[in-house]
NUVEX-869046 format. One line per 3 residues: number of its first residue (from 1); their letters; for each residue x, y, z of C-alpha. Coordinates in steps of 0.02 Angstrom, whole numbers, plus 32768, in hexadecimal, padded with zeros to 4 digits. Example, Ala and Ser with C-alpha at 12.3 -4.5 7.8 and 13.67 -1.06 7.14 Angstrom:
BEGIN
1	AS	8267/7F1F/8186  82AC/7FCB/8165 $
END
This chain:
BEGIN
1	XXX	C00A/E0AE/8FFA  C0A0/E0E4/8FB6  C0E8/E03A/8FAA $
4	XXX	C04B/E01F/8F34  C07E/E09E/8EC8  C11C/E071/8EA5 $
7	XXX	C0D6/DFBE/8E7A  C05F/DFFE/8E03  C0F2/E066/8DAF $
10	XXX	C15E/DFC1/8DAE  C0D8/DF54/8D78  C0A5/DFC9/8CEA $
13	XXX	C158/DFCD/8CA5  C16E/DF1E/8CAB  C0E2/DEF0/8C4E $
16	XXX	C124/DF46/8BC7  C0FB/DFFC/8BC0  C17C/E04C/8B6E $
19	XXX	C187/E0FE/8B8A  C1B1/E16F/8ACE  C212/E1FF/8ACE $
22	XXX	C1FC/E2A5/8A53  C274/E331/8A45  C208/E390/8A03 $
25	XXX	C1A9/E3D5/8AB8  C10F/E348/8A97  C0EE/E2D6/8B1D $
28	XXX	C0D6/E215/8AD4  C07F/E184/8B20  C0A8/E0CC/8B69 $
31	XXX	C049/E05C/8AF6  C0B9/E040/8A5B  C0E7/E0E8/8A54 $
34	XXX	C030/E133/8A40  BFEF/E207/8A70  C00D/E21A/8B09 $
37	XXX	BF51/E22A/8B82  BFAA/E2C0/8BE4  BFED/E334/8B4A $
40	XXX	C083/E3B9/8B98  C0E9/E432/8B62  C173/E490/8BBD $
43	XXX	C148/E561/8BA7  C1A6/E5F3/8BE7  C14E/E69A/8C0E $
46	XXX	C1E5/E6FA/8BB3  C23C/E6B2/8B1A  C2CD/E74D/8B31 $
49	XXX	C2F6/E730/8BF8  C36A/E7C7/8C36  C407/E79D/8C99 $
52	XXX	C40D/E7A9/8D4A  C34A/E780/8D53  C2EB/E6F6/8D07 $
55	XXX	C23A/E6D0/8CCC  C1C4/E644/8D0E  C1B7/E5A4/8CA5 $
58	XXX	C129/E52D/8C9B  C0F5/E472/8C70  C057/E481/8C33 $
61	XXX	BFF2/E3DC/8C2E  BF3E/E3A7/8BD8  BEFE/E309/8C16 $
64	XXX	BE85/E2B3/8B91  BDCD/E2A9/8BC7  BDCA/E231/8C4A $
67	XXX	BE74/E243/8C82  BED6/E27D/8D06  BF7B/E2C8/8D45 $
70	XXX	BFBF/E2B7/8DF6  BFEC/E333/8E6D  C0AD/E34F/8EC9 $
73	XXX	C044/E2DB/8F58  BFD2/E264/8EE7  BF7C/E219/8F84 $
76	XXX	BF58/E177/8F9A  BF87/E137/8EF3  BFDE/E170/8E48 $
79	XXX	C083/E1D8/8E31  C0CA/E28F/8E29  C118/E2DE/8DA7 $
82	XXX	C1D3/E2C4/8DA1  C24E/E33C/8D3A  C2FB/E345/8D14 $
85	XXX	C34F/E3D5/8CC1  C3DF/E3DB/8C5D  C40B/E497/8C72 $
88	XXX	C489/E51D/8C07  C504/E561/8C72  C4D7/E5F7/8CD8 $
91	XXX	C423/E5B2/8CDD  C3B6/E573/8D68  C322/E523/8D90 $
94	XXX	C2AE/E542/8E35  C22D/E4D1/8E7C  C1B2/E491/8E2D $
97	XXX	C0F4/E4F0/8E54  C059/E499/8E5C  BFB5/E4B9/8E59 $
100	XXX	BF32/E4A6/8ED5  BEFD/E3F8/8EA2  BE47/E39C/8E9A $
103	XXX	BE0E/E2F9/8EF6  BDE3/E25B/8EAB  BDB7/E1D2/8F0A $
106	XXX	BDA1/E12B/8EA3  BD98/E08B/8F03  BDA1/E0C3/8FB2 $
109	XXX	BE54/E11F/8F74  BE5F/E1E8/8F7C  BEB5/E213/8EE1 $
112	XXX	BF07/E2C6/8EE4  BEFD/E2F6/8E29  BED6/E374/8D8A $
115	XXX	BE48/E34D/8D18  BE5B/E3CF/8CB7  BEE1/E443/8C6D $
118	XXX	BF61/E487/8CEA  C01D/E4CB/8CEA  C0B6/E4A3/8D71 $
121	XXX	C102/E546/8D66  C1CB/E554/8DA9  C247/E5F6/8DAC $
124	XXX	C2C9/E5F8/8D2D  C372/E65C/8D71  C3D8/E690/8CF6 $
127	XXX	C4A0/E6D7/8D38  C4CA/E791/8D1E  C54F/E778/8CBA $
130	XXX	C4F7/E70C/8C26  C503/E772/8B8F  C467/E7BB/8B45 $
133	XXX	C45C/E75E/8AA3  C48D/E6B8/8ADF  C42D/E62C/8AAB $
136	XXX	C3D9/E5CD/8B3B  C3A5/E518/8B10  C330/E4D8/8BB7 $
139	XXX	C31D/E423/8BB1  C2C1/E3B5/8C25  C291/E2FF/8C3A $
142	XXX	C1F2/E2E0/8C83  C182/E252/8CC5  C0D1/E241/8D0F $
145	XXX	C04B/E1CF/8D17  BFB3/E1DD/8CB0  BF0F/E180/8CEE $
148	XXX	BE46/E17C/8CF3  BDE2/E10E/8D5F  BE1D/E076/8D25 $
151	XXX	BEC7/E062/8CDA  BF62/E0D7/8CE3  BFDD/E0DF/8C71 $
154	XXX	C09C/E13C/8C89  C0D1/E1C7/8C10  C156/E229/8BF1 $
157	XXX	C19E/E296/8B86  C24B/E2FB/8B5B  C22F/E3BA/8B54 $
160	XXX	C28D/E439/8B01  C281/E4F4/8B17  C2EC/E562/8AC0 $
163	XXX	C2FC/E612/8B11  C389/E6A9/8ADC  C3B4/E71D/8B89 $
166	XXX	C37C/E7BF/8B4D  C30C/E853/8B92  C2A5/E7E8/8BF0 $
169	XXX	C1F8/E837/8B7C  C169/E7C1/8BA8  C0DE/E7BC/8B1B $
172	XXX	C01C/E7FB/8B36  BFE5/E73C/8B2C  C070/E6DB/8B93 $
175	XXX	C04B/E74F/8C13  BF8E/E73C/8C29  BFBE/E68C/8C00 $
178	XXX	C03D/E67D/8C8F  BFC7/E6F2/8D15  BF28/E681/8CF1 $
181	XXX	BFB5/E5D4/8D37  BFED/E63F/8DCC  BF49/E668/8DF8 $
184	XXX	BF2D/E5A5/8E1F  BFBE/E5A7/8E7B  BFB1/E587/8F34 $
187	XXX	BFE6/E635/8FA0  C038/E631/9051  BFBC/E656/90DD $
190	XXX	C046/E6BB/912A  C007/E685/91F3  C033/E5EE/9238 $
193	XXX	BFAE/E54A/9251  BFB4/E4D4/92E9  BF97/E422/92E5 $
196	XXX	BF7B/E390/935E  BF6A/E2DA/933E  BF21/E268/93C8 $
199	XXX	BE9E/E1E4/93CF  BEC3/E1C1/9323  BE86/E25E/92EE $
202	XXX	BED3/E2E6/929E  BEAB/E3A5/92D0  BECE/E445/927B $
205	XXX	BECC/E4ED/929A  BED6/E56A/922F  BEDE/E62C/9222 $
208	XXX	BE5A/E66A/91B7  BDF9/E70F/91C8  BD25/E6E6/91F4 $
211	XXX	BD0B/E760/9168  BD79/E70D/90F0  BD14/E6A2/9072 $
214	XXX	BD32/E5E4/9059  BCE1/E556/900B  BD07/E499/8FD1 $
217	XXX	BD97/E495/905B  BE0C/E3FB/904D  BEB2/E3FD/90A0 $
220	XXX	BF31/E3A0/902A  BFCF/E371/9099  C085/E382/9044 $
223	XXX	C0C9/E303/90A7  C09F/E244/90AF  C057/E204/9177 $
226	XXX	BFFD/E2AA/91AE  BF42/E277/9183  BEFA/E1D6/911D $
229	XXX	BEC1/E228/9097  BE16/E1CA/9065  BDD7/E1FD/9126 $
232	XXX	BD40/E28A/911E  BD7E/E32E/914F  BD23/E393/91B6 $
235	XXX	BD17/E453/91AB  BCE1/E4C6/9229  BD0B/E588/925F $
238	XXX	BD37/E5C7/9313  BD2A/E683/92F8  BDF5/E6B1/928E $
241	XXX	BE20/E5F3/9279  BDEE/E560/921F  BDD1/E4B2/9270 $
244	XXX	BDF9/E41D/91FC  BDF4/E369/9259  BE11/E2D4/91FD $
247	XXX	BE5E/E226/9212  BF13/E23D/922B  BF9D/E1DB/91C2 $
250	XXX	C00E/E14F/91F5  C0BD/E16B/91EF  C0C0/E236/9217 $
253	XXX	C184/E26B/923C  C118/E310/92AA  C174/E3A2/92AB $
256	XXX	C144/E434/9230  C0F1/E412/9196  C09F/E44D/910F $
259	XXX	BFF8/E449/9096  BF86/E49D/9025  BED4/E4C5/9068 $
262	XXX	BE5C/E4E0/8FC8  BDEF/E56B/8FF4  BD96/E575/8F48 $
265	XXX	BD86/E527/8E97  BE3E/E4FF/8E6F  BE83/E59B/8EE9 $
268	XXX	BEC2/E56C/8FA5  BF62/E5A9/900A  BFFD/E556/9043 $
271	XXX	C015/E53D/910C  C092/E519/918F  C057/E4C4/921B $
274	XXX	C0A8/E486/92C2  C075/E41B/9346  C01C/E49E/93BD $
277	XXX	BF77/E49A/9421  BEDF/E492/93AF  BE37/E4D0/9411 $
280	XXX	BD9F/E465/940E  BD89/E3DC/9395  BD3B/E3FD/92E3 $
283	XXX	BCB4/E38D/92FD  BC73/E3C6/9385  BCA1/E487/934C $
286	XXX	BC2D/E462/92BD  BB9D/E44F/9320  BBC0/E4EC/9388 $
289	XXX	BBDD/E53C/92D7  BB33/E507/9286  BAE0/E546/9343 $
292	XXX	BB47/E5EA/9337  BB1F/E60D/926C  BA64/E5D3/928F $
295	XXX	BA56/E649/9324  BAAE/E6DD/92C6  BA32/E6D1/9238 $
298	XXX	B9A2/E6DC/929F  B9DA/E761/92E8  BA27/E7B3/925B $
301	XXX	B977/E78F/920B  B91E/E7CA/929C  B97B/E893/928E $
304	XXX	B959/E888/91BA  B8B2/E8C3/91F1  B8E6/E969/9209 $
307	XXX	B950/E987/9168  B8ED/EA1A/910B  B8BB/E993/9063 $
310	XXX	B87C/E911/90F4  B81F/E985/9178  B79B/E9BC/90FD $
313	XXX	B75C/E924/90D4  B75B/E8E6/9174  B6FC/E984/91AA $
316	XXX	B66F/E959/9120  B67A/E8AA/9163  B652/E8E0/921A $
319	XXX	B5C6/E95A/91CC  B57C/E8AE/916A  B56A/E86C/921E $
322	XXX	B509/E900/9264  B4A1/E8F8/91CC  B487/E83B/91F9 $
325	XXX	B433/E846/92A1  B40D/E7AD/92E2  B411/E73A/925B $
328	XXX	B48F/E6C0/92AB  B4A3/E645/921C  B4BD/E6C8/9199 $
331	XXX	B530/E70E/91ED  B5B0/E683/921E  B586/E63C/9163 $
334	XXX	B5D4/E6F3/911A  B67B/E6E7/919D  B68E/E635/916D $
337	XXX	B688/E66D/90A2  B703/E6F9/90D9  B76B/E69C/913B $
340	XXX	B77C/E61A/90B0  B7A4/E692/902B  B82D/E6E4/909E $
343	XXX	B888/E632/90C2  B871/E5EF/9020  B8D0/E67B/8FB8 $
346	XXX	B94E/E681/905C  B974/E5AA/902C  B978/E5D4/8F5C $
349	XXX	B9E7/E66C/8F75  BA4A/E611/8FEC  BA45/E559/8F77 $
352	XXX	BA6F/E5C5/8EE0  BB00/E61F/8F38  BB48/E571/8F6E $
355	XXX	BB3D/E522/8EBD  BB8D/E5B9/8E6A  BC0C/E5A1/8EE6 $
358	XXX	BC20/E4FB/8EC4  BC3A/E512/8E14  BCC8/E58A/8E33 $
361	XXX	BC4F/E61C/8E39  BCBA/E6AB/8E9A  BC08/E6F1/8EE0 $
364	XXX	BBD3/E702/8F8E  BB36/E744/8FF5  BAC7/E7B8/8F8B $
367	XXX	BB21/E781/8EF5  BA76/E7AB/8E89  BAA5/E874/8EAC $
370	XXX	BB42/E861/8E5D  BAD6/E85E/8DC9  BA9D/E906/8D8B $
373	XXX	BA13/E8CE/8D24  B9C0/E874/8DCB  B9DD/E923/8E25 $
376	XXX	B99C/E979/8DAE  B8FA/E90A/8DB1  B8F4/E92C/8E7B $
379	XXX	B90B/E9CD/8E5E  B88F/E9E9/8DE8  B823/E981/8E5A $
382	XXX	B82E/E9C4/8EF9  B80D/EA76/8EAD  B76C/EA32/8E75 $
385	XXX	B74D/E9FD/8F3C  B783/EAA9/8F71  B70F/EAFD/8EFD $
388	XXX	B67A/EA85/8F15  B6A6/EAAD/8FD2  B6A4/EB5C/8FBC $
391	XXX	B5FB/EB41/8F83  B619/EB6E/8EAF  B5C4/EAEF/8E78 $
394	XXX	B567/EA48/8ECA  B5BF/E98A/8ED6  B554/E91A/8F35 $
397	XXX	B5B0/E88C/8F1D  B650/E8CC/8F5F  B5EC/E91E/8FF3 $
400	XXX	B583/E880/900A  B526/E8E5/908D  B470/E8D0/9072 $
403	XXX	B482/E809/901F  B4DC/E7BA/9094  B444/E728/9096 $
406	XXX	B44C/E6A9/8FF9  B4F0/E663/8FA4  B500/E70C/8F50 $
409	XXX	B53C/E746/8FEE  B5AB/E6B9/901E  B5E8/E6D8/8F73 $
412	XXX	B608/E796/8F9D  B668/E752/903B  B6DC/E6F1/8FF9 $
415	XXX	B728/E752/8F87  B737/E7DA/8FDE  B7A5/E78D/9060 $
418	XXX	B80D/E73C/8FB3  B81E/E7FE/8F86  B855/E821/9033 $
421	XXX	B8D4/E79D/9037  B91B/E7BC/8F98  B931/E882/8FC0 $
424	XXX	B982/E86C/9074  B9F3/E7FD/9053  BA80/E87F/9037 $
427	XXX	BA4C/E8BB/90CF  BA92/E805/9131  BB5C/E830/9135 $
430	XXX	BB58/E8A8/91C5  BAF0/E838/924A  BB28/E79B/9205 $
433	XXX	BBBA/E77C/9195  BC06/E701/91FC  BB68/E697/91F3 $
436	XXX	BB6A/E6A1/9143  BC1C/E677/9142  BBFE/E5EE/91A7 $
439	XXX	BB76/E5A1/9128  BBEA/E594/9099  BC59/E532/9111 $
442	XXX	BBDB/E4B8/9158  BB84/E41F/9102  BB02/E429/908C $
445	XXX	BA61/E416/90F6  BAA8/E48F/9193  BAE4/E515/9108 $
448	XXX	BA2F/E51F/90C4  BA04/E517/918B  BA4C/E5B3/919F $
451	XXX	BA04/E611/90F7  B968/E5D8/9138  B97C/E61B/91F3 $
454	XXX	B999/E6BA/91A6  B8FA/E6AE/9160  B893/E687/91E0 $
457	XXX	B8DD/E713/9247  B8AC/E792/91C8  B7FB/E742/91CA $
460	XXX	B7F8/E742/9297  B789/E7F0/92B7  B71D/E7BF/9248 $
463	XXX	B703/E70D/929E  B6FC/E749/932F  B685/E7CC/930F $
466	XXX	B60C/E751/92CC  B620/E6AF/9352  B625/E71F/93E1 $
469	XXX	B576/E764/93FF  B5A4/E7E5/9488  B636/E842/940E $
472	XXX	B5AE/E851/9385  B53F/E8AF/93FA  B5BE/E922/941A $
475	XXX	B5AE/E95E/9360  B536/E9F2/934B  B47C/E9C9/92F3 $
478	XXX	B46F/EA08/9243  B456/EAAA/9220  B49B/EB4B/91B7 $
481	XXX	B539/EB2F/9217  B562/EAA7/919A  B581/EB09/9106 $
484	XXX	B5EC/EB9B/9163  B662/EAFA/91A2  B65B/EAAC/90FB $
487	XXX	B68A/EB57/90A6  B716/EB61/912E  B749/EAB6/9102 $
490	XXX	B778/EB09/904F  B810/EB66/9071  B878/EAD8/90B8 $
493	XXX	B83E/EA77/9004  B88F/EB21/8FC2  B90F/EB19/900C $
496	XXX	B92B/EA5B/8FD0  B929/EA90/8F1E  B9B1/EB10/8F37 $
499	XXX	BA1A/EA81/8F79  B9EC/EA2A/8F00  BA2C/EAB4/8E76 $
502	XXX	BAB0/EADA/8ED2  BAEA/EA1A/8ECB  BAC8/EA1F/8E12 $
505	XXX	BB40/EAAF/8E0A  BBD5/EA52/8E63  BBCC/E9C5/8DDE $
508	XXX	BBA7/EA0F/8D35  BBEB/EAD0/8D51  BB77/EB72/8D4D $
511	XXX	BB24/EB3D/8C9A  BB0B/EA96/8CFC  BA87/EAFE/8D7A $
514	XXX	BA57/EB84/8CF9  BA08/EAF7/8CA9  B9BB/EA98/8D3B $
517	XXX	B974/EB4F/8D8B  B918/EB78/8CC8  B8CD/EABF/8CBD $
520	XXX	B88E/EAF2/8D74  B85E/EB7E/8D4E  B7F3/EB45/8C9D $
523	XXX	B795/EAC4/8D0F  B770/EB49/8D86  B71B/EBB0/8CF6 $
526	XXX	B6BC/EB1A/8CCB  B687/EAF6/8D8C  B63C/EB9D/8D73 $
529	XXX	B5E7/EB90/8CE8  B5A8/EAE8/8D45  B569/EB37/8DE1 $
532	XXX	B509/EBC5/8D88  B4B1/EB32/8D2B  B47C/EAD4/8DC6 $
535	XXX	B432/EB6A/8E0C  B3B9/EB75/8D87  B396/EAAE/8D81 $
538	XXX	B404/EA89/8CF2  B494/EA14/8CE2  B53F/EA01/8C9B $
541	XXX	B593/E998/8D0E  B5C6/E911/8C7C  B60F/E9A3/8BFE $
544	XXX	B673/E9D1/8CA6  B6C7/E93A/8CBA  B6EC/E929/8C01 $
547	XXX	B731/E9C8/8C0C  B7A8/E9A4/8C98  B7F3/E8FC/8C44 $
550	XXX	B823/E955/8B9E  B888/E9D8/8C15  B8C1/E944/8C6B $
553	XXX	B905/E8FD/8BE4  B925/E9B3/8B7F  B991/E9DA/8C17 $
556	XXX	B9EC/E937/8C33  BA0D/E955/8B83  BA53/E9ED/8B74 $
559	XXX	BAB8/E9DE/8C22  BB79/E9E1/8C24  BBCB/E936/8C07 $
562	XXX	BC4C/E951/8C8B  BC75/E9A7/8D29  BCC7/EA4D/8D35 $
565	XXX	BD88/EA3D/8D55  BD94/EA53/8E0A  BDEE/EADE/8E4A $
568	XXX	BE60/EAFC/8ED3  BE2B/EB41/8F91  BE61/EBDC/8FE2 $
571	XXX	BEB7/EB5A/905B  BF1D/EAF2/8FE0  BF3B/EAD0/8F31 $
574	XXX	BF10/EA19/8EDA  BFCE/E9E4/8EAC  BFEF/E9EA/8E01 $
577	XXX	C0BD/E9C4/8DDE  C0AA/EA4A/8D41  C060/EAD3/8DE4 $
580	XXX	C0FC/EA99/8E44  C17B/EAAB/8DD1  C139/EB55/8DA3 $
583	XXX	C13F/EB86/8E5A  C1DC/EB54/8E90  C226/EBA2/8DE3 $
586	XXX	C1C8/EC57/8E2F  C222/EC27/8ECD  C18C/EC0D/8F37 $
589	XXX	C174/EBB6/8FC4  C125/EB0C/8FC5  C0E3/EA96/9041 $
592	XXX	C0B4/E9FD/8FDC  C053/E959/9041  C006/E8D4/9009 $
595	XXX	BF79/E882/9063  BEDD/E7FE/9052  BE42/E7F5/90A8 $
598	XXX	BE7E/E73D/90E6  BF26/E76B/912B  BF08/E790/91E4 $
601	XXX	BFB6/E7E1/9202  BF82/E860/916B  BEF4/E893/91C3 $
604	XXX	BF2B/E88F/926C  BFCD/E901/9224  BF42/E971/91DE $
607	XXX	BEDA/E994/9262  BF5B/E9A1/92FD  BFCD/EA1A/9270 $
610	XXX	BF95/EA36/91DA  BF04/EA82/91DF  BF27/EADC/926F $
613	XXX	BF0A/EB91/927A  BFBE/EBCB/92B9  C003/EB66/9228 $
616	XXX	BFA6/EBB1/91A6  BFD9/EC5C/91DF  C086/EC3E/91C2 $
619	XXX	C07B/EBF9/912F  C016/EC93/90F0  C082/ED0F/9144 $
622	XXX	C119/ECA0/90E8  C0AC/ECA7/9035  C0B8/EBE6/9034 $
625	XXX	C060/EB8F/8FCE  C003/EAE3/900A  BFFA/EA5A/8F8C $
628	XXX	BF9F/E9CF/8FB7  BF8F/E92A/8F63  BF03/E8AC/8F7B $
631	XXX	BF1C/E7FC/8F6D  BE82/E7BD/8FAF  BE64/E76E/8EF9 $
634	XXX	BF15/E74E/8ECE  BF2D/E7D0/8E48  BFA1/E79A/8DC8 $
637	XXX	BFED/E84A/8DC7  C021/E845/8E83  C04F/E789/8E6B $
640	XXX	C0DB/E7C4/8DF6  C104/E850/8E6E  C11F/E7F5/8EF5 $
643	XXX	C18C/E761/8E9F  C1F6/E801/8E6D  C211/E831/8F1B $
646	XXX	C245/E76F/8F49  C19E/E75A/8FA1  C10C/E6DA/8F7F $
649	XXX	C083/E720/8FF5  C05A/E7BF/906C  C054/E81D/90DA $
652	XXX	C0E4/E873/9080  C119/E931/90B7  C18D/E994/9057 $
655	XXX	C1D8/EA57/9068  C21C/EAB3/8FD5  C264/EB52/9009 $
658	XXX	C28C/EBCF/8F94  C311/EB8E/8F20  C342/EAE9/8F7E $
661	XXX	C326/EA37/8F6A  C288/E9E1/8FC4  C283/E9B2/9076 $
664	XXX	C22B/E924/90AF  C1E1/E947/9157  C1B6/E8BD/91DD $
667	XXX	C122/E851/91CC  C0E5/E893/9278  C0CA/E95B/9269 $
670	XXX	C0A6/E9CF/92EB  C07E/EAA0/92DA  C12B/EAC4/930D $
673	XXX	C178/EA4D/929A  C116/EAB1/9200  C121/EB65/9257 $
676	XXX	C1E1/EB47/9258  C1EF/EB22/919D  C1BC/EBD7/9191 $
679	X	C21B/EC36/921F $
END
């Protein structure tokens, strides 16, 4: 394939295609000199450089609508970028950085590429002994191929950036400028993958945490021969590792290589893999994936039952069959409804979450709590269902106890299991968050699978209680027992709402929960003045639920627009270079590490040492202070951090003792190793 590119570069020039030149940092095209269908310009985060550091420069390229760029690997057809500097003296250049790239496959032909705007950032050095002042002209000649789905065309254009070494003061704009490129930048996985190639297959194995989230996983090899590149690749997970299996390339040299695995929309990590033993194949993997995710949501499911905002309702189901006698039809017709309205919000919840994530949505399971204005409609909800449990006032179509015949009842049914669904699902990560990270992994069909396994296993008492004749006699006949349970039933509804506020709390602040505890507490009023209505015949019911949409929508109103700023544990401190600085200056101890929730050496370094009891001790009998920085989501602060300290991922350790420099500790800790630091 590569021959083919070249040919295509050839052919393009001899037919004529002149390529036009401007000094002037604007990118021309082929055809007689034209605009060019990629526009670029070369940028530098810091006009003023200081000597003895640097400052990170980028080429920032705009293909037209319809066209495309090519990544450092263009696949199966087209051309990478190609640059050459002309440099001042005491100047250099590092490697150029890509970005995680997108796939394009026209004609049977994957094409590795950008379709929309995107930056190859590099590291500019500048020598300690330039002068501050001096003038610092950066020139570069570049080339690239511009193309859509039909024609491509080769552009180029000359550069110029002209910099003066100075204080090294980087402005407000270039810097969220600059952070918003790196972000798009692949980050080293930090563990090693294995790979094996036999049968003309290609396998992969790589370290990745089963809690770590993933989506839209490509591998895009850096080297030419490992894998053919318009094969299918398929994805499964083995507990801490991915399996990727594909058709392998022709021509591999073997030995180590390297690629980026896209996790995400335009965010992946780079990897180092060696030929090693790779267990199981993915294919086969996936099936024993979509088994193990379909078994864990059942079960996971099955134990929702007993969550306090589930067990209720599935209490006043239960009572609906004791109320039901006999009446076989009815009631398999009302478990059905239920049943139907559990699985189908499980599927929408679960099809929603996998289209937002699609779209580059960073949202996972339960992503409708992250919104407060949803919580506070549950919350204002359930406390209606405690209340109407506790007997304040009467809701016979939430109860659905005395019409379960009819379609009024079926009605009833069904949304009551789509209100039990929607509430539990925050209530899924600790039985089953490896099943739910294995949906976003699998295909289409078995992902919904799974979001509807968990449904049915949140429906399963109540199935069971209707198809099996001999459980439903177990139930006790009807009687004045009923309304003691159902008043019982209240306080774990209670208890619900409190979660509720209290969750309310963690994402808008204290005025955040002040505000969803008074809308609760004006509806209860009005349930009140409700109840004392339908004991003397009256109704109301209608000016109720007016009522409780305007302080729906009063409250969502009048809630705070963003999340308090969130503070800092007993156990560690959020890093924050301004903190450090301001520490070390005091001549505190520090014990600064920076982890992610996908590195597996981080968190096996934080369990076996870390977080260890003996470890803390000394470092509170020392007065150390723990920083910690979280990279889970690549934050542009800790990017910048960690380029300062000459690394480009984590796990990264590092001691300051009073009045010294910073150590960097091994990437492998153990208690004594951190005990010691303090002795």
């Amino acid at each position: 394939m590569r021959i083919f590119q070249v040919i295509l570069m050839t052919f393009a020039l001899l037919a004529g295609l002149s390529i036009a030149h401007s000094p002037d940092a604007q990118a021309q095209g082929a055809f007689g000199g034209g605009p060019a269908h990629i526009a670029s310009a070369l940028e530098a985060e810091s006009a003023a450089p200081k000597p003895g550091e640097g400052t990170t420069i980028a080429l920032a390229m705009a293909p037209a609508a319809g066209w495309h760029g090519y990544w450092l690997n263009p696949g199966d057809a087209g051309l990478g970028m190609t640059v050459d500097w002309t440099l001042p003296k005491g100047v250099s250049i590092g490697a150029l950085r890509y970005p995680v790239p997108e796939t394009l496959l026209i004609s049977g032909l994957m094409n590795h590429v950008y379709e929309g705007p995107y930056a190859v950032l590099a590291d500019l050095k500048i020598a300690a002994d330039v002068a501050p002042g001096t003038k610092l002209p950066i020139r570069a000649k570049a080339q690239w191929l511009a193309c859509t789905d039909k024609v491509c065309v080769p552009e180029s254009g000359e550069l110029v950036l002209k910099l003066v070494a100075g204080d090294g003061m980087v402005a407000p704009a270039a810097r969220g400028r600059f952070d918003g490129w790196r972000t798009h930048l692949p980050r080293p996985l930090g563990s090693e993958a294995t790979y094996a190639i036999g049968d003309g297959k290609l396998r992969l194995s790589v370290p990745f945490p089963a809690s770590a989230q993933a989506a839209d996983i490509h591998l895009f090899p850096l080297a030419e021969g490992l894998a053919r590149y318009a094969a299918p690749q398929t994805v499964s997970r083995q507990g801490d590792r991915l399996l990727i299996e594909t058709d392998a390339g022709e021509g591999g040299k073997g030995g180590t290589v390297q690629a980026v695995l896209r996790t995400g929309d335009h965010v992946g990590f780079l990897l180092t893999a060696k030929p090693g033993e790779v267990a199981g194949g993915a294919g086969g993997g996936q099936w024993g994936a979509i088994l193990a995710a379909l078994g864990g949501a059942l079960l996971g499911g099955l134990i929702l039952n007993i969550m306090p905002c589930v067990f209720p309702i599935l209490g006043l189901k239960a009572m609906s069959l004791a109320r039901a006698g006999g009446d076989e039809r009815t009631v398999r017709r009302e478990a059905i409804a239920y049943t139907l309205g559990v699985v189908a919000t499980c599927v929408a919840l679960g099809g929603l979450l996998l289209a937002l994530r699609a779209a580059g949505g960073a949202v996972g399971w339960a992503f409708q709590l992250q919104d407060p204005r949803i919580i506070l409609a549950l919350l204002l909800l359930v406390t209606a269902i405690a209340f109407n449990l506790a007997g304040l006032f009467e809701l016979r179509a939430y109860g659905g106890g005395d019409r379960l015949a009819g379609q009024g009842g079926m009605a009833g049914s069904f949304w009551t299991g789509a209100l039990v669904a929607f509430v539990a699902t925050p209530c899924t990560g600790p039985f089953m968050a490896a099943a739910m990270g294995a949906a976003l992994l699998l295909p289409l069909p078995a992902a919904l699978a799974v979001f509807a396994g968990l449904g049915l296993g949140l429906a399963l008492p109540f199935l069971l209680l209707a198809y099996i004749p001999a459980l439903r006699r177990r139930l006790p006949r009807p009687g004045d027992w009923m309304g003691r349970v159902q008043r019982i039933l209240a306080i774990p509804m209670f208890l619900t709402a409190l979660g509720l506020a209290w969750l309310l709390g963690q994402q808008r602040g204290v005025s955040g929960m002040t505000i969803g505890l008074l809308a609760a507490l004006l509806l209860t009023l009005m349930l009140w003045w409700l109840g004392g209505r339908q004991r003397d015949g009256k109704g109301g019911a209608l000016a109720v639920a007016v009522v409780a949409v305007a302080l729906l929508a009063g409250a969502s109103h009048v809630l705070p627009r963003s999340a308090p700023t969130a503070e800092s544990s007993d156990a560690h401190m959020a890093f924050d270079a301004g903190k450090l600085a301001e520490l070390r200056a005091a001549g505190k101890p520090v014990f600064l590490y920076f982890t992610a929730d996908w590195c597996l050496t981080c968190k096996a370094n934080e369990a076996a040492a870390i977080d260890r009891a003996e470890t803390r001790a000394a470092f509170d009998k020392a007065g150390a202070t723990v920083m910690v920085g979280d990279w889970t989501n690549a934050d542009p602060a800790i990017t910048r951090f960690l380029e300062s300290q000459g690394r480009s991922g984590v796990p990264l350790y590092l001691w300051y003792a009073p009045g010294k420099e910073a150590q960097t500790l091994p990437q492998l800790l153990t208690p004594a190793t951190l005990t010691g630091l303090v002795r």
